[in-house]
N, C-alpha and C positions, 0 to 999 in steps of 0.2 A: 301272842301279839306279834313275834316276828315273821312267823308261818302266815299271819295276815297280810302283814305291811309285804312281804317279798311277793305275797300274791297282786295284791294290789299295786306293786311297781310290775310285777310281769304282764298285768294284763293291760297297762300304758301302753307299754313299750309294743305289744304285740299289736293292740289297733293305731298308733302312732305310727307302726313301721308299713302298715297298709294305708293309711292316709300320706303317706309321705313316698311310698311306690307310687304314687299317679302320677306324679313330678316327670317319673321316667320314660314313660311312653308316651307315643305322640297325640296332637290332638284328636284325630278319630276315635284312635284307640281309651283314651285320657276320659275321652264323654262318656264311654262303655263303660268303663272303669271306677267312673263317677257314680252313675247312675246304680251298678249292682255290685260294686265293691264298696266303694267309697261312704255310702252313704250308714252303710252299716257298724262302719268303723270309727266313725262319726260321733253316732250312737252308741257305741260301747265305749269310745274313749271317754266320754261323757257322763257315761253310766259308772265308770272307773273313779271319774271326777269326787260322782256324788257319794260313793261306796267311801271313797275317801275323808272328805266333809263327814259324813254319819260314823266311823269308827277310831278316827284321828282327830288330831289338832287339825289346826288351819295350817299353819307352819310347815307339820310333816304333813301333810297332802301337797301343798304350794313346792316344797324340797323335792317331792317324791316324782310332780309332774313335770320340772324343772330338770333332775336326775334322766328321764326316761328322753323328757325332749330332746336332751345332750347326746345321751346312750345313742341314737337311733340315729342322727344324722354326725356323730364319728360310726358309728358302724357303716354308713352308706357312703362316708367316704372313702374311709379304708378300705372298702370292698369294693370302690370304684378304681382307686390308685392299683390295687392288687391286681383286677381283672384286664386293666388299661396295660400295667408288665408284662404280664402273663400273656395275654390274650393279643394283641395287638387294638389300636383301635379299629381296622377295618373289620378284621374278624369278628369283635365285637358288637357291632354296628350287623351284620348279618344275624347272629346271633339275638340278639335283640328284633329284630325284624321278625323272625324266624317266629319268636314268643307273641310278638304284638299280635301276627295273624293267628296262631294258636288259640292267644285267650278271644279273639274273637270268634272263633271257629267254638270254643269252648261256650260262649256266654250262649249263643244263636242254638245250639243243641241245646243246652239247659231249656231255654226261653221256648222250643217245640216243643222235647217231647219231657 
């Protein structure tokens, strides 16, 4: 029962944390991201939902999605606050740029060949 429930909070957290990275890049990038990330993640946070409903109470599922929604946006900001010290912001900001073109360069191969 716990080997379930822990699976059932990691696979939240895990399409939670891709629905909540589109937040980050911009809107070009953000539509791309929508369309052949997003949507998928969507769909499994949902599938997570019901996985939930079918082997839990209402309670610990409701706790569980509650739990992950929390987990996911302290982890994105403490690794915003961490990289903003670290990193500077302008570097950052390149860096990030750097990625946005990537995952587009990334989606347009997939989507050919």
């Amino acid at each position: 029962m716990i080997i379930k429930y822990l699976s059932f909070l990691l696979g939240l957290i895990w399409s939670y944390s891709f629905i909540r990275t589109q937040s980050i890049f911009s809107n070009k990038t953000a539509i791309l991201f929508k369309v052949f990330i997003s949507k998928v993640s969507w769909i499994t946070f949902i599938l997570a939902c019901y996985f939930g409903f079918k082997n839990f109470s209402i309670k610990l599922t409701l706790i569980g999605v509650g739990i992950s929604i929390i987990l996911v946006h302290l982890m994105f900001y403490f690794s915003s606050k961490y990289l903003e010290n670290k990193l500077g912001i302008i570097k950052l900001k390149k860096i990030k740029t750097f990625l946005e073109y990537a995952l587009v360069i990334f989606i347009f191969y997939y989507v050919i060949f």
